[in-house]
TORMI-150953 format. One record per residue (C-alpha): residue in one letter; chain; z, y, x. Coordinates in steps of 0.25 Angstrom, whole numbers. Layout:
A / A / Z / Y / X
...
This chain:
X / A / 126 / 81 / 172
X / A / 116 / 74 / 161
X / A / 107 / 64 / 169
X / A / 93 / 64 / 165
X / A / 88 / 52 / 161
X / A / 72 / 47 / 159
X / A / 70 / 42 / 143
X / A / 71 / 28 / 143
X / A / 61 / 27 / 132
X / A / 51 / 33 / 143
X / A / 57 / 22 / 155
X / A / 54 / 12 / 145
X / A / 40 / 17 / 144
X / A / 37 / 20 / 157
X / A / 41 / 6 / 162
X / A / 34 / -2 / 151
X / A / 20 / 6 / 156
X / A / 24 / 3 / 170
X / A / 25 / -9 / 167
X / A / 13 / -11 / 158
X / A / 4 / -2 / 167
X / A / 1 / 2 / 153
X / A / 6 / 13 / 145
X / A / -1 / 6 / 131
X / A / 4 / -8 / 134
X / A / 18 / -1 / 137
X / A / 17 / 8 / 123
X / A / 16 / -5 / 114
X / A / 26 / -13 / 122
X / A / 36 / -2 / 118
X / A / 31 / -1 / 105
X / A / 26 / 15 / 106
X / A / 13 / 22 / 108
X / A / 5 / 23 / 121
X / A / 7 / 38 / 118
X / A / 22 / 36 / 115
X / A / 23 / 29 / 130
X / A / 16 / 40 / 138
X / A / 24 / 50 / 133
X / A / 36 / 43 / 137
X / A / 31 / 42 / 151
X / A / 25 / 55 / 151
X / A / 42 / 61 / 148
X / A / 48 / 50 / 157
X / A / 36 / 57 / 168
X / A / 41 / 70 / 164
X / A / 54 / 67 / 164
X / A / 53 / 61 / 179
X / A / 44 / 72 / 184
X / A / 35 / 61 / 191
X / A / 22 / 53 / 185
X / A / 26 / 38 / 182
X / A / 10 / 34 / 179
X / A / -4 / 37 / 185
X / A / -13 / 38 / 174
X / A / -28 / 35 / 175
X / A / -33 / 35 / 162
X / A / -28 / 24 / 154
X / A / -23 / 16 / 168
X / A / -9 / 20 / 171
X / A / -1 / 16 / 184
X / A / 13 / 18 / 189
X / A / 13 / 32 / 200
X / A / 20 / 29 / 213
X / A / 33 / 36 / 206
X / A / 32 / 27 / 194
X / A / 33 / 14 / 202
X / A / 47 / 18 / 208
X / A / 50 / 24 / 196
X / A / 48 / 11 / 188
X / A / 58 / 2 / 195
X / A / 69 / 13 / 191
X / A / 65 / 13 / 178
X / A / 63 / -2 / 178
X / A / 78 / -3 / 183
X / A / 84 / 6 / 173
X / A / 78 / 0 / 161
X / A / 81 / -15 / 165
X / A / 96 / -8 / 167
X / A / 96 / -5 / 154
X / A / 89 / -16 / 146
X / A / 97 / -27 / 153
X / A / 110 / -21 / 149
X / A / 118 / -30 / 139
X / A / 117 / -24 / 125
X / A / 129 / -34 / 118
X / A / 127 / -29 / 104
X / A / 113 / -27 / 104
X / A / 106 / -38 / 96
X / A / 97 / -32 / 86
X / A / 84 / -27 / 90
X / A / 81 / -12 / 87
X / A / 74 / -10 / 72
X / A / 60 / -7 / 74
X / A / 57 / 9 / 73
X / A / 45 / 19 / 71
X / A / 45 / 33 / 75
X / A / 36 / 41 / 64
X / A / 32 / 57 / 68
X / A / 27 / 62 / 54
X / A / 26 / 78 / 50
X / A / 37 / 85 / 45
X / A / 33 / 86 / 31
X / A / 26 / 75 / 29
X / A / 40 / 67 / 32
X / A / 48 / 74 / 25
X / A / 39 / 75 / 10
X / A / 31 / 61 / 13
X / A / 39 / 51 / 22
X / A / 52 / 53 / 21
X / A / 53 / 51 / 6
X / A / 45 / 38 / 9
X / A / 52 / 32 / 21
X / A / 62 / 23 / 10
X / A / 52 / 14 / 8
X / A / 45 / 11 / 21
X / A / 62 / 10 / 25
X / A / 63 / -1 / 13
X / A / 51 / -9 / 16
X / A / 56 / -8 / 32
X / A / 69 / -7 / 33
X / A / 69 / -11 / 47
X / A / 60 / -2 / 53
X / A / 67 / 12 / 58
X / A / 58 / 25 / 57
X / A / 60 / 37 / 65
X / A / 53 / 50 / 60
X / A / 49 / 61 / 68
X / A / 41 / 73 / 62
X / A / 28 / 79 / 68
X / A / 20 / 93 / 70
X / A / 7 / 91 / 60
X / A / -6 / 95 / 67
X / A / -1 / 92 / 80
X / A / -7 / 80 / 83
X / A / 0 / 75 / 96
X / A / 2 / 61 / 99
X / A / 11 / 51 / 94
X / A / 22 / 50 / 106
X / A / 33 / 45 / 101
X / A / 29 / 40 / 85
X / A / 25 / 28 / 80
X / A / 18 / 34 / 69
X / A / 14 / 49 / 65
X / A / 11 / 55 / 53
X / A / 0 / 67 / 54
X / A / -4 / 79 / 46
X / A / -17 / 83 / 51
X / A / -32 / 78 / 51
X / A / -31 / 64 / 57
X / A / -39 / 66 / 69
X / A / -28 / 59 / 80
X / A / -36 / 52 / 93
X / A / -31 / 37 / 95
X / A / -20 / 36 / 85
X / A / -22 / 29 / 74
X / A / -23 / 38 / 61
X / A / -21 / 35 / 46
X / A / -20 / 46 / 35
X / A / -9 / 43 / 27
X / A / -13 / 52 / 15
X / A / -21 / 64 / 10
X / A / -18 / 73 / -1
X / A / -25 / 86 / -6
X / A / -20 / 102 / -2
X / A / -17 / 111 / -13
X / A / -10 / 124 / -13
X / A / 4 / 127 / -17
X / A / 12 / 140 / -20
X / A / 26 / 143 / -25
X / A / 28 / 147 / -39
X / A / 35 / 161 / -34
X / A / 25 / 163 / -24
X / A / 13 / 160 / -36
X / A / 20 / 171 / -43
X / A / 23 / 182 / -32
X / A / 7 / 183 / -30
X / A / 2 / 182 / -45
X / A / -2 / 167 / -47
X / A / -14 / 158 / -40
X / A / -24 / 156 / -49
X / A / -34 / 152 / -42
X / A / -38 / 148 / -26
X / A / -44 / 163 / -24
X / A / -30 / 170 / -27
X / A / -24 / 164 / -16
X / A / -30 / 175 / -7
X / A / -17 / 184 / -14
X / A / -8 / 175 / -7
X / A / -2 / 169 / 5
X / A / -7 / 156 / 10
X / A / 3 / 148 / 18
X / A / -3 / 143 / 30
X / A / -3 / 130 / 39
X / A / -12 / 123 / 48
X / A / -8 / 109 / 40
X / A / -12 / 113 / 28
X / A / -24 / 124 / 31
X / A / -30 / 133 / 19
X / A / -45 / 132 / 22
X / A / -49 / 118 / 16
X / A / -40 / 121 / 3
X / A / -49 / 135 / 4
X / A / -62 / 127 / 3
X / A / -57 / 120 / -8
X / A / -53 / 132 / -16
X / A / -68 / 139 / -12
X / A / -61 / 147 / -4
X / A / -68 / 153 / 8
X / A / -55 / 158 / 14
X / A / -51 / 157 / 30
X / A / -39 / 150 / 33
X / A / -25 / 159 / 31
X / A / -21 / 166 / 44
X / A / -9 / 177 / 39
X / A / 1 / 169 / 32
X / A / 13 / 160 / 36
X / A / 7 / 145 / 42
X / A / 16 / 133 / 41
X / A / 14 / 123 / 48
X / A / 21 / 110 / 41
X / A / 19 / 107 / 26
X / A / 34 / 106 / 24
X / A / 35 / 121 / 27
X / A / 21 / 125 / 20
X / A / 26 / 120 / 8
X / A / 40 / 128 / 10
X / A / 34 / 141 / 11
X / A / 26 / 138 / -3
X / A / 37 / 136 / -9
X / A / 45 / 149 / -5
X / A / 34 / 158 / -10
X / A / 27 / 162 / 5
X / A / 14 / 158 / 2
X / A / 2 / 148 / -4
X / A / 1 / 133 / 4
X / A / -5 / 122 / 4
X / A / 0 / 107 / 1
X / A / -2 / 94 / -3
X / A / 5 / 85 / -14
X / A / 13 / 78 / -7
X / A / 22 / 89 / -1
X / A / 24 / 99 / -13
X / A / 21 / 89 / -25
X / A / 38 / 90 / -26
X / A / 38 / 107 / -25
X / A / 27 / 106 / -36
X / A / 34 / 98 / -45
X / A / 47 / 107 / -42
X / A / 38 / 119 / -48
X / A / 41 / 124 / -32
X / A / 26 / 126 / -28
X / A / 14 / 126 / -34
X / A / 2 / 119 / -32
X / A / -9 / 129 / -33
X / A / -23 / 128 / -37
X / A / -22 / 113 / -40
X / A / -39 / 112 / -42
X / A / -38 / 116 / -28
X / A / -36 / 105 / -18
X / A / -38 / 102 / -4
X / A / -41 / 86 / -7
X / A / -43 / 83 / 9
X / A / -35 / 92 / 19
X / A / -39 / 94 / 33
X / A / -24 / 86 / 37
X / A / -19 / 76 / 32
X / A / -6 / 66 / 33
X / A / -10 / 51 / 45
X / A / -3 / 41 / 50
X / A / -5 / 39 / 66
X / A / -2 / 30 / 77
X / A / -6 / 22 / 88
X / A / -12 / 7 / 84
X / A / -2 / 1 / 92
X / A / 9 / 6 / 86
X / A / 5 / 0 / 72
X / A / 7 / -14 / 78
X / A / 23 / -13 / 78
X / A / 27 / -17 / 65
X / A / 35 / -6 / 62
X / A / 25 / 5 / 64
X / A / 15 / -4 / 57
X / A / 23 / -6 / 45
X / A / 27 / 11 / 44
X / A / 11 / 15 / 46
X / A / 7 / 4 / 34
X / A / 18 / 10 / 25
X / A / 14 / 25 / 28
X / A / 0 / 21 / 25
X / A / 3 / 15 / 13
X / A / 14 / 25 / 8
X / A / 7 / 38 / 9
X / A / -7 / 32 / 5
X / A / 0 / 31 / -7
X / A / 3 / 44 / -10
């Protein structure tokens, strides 16, 4: 029978806020985010079945089963850090876990990360991809990337870029309807939806008092928007960045080009908590993000 084992990564934390009496002080001295720490205690809870903490407000103190349950934790991890390591002399590279939306890594980042690798070699990223819109806290990442409006309480928030909104269609698809010559005729076809990239700011522009498209298929990652243009199912909307290389294959079209949404509701930020920009590594990965994609 498999014995079920606690993380350690949530002992570690559980005994560095017991011991700080602090789940802040405990976050910086393992070098995550306070948010990061009490989801850790919150699955080592869950995990237990039993709370380790009493919280009151910002004040937390160890419960009745928390105290006894500290000198077993305690116990277990000395076990462990005490054990002779022979051939471990090197300390661990330093590391930074980036969350960043799907399509933004694969078109934007991904072709980029060379040079940050060349001008730190030593410093290891991990990336993990996220859900636009859903703006849910940072857990486990040092950094995110988010496609939305920029509104996110007690994170710090920079936007790394904007760029206009313009429509796009496939050269099949422009032919299987009669052409597009102006904004008006789109109501002869099919606009591809998606809540990252609504129609109705892109319909002001174009003096289109039209409601937002209700019947037709919604997409909700830029990856797969873009997909759809290009096999013919429909008209939708993108941004330079993302289809500049389809346009120069002659694989989409970019419609309309007098029409352009120059400010778009969402756009692409950089976010994470203060402290965490004091470890060098994160500082040095937030500086080149900013100055990387400002430059675009």
């Amino acid at each position: 029978m498999a014995i079920r084992l606690p993380p350690v990564h949530a002992l570690s934390a559980f005994e560095a806020a017991a011991r700080h009496n602090s789940f802040a002080v405990a976050a910086e001295e393992l070098c995550i985010t306070p948010s990061a720490l009490s989801h850790r205690i919150r699955l080592l809870e869950d995990f237990l079945g039993e709370r380790l903490f009493v919280r009151d407000g910002r004040t937390v103190t160890l419960s009745e089963f928390g105290r006894r349950y500290l000198d077993v934790v305690r116990s277990a991890l000395r076990t462990l850090s005490d054990f002779p390591l022979p051939h471990r002399s090197s300390p661990a590279q330093p590391r930074i876990k980036v969350t960043v939306p799907p399509t933004f890594a694969r078109c934007l980042l991904v072709p980029r990360l060379a040079e940050f690798a060349r001008l730190h070699p030593d410093i290891v990223v991990e990336l993990f991809l996220s859900v636009p819109l859903y703006d849910l806290g940072l857990g486990e990442s040092d950094v995110e990337v988010r496609f939305g409006a920029g509104r996110y309480s007690d994170i710090v928030t920079e936007k790394l870029f904007e760029e206009p909104t313009f429509a796009v269609a496939s050269p099949a698809y422009l032919q299987s309807i009669g052409g597009l010559k102006n904004p008006a005729d789109l109501s002869r076809a099919t606009l591809l939806r998606s809540a990252l990239e609504p129609w109705q700011p892109w319909f002001e522009v174009a003096g289109l008092d039209w409601p937002e498209p209700s019947a037709s298929l919604r997409l909700d990652d830029l990856g797969l928007l873009l997909e759809a243009v290009r096999h013919g199912l429909g008209v939708g909307l993108s941004r330079k960045h993302f289809v500049q290389d389809l346009i120069a294959r002659g694989e989409i079209v970019h419609l309309f080009p007098q029409v352009q949404l120059k400010s778009p509701p969402h756009a692409y930020y950089v976010v994470y908590e203060q402290a965490e920009r004091r470890r060098p590594e994160v500082g040095a990965f937030i500086d080149w993000m900013l100055d990387t994609f400002r430059r675009l």
